[in-house]
N, C-alpha and C positions, 0 to 999 in steps of 0.2 A: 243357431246351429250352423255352423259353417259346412263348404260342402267338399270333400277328399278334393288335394290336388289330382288325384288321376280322372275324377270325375269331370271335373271343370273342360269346359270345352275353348276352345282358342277360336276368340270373335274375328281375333285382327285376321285381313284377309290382306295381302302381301301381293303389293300391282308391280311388276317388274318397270323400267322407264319405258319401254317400246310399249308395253298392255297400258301405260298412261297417255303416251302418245298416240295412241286409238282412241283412247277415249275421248279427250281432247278434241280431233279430229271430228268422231260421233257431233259430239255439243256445234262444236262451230258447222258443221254439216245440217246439223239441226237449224240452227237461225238464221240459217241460209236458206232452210226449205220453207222458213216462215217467213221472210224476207217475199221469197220468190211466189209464196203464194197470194199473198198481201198485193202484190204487181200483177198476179194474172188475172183477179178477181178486178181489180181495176181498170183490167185494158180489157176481158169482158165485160164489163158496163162501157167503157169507154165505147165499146163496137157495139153494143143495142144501143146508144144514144145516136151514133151515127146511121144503123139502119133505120130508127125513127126517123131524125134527118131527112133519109133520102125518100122516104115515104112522105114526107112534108114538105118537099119541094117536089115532088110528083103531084102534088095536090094547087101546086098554086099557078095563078094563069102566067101566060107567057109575057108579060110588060112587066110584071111585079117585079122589084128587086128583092135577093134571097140572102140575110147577112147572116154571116159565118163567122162564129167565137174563134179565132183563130190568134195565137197568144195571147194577149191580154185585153187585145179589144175584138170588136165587130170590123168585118169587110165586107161588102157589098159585091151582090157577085149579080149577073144575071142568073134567069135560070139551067140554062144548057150548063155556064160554065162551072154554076153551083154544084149542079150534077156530077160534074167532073173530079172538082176539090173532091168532093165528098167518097166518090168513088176512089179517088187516090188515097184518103185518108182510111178509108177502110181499108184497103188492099196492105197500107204500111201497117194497120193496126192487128191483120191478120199474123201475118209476116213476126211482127213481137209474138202477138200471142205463139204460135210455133215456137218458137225459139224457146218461150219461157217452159212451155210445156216439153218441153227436150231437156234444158237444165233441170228441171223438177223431178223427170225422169232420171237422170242420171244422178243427181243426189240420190237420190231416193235408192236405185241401186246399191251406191256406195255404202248409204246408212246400213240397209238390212244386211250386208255382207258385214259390216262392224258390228253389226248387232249380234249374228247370229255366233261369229267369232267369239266376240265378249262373252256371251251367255255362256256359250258352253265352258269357255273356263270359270267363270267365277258363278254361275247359277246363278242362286237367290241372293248371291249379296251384292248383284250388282241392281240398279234399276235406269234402263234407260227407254222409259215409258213418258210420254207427254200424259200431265194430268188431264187434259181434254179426254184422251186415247180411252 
């Protein structure tokens, strides 16, 4: 049994090009904020490995030499001036971290203002949810 044309409800939902070009925008905003999260999570381990570090060269006597992973190999530092690297490298490591956390930030803005845009035109036939979420 078939069902009345007047009954039949109309699935297709009709994206003007500017409401695709939101959308669009949304997704690429999106793998940007997984992008950008993936990099903060890394430069915070990155700075507990250097606060270990600096806790670990606080620990060793003053004649020892302190070598430091620094691109691909080890450098040899004393310890005052190990203390120094290390402190510089954590200061630059902070300094990212900020930064990342201010893009994250402003993504983040821009998503929910496209989100809450979208939704409200198209409701339930849109879904711009991470399956994580």
């Amino acid at each position: 049994m078939s069902t009345p044309a007047a009954l039949q409800h109309d699935t297709d939902v009709h994206i003007s090009r500017e409401n695709q070009k939101k959308i669009n925008t949304f997704a690429i905003r999106n793998g940007w904020m997984e992008e950008l999260t993936v990099e903060l999570k890394a430069k915070q381990n990155d700075l507990k490995n250097l606060e270990d570090a600096e806790a670990e060269i606080m620990l060793q006597d003053d004649t020892s030499s302190v070598p430091i992973f620094i691109g691909e190999s080890y450098v040899h530092f004393n310890q005052d001036k190990a203390s120094e690297v290390v402190e510089e490298l954590m200061k630059r490591t902070k300094e990212e971290i900020s930064s990342l956390e201010s893009k994250i930030d402003e993504v983040r803005r821009e998503m929910s203002s496209l989100k809450s845009e979208l939704y409200s035109k198209f409701g339930d036939n849109i879904n711009l949810e991470n399956e994580e979420d």
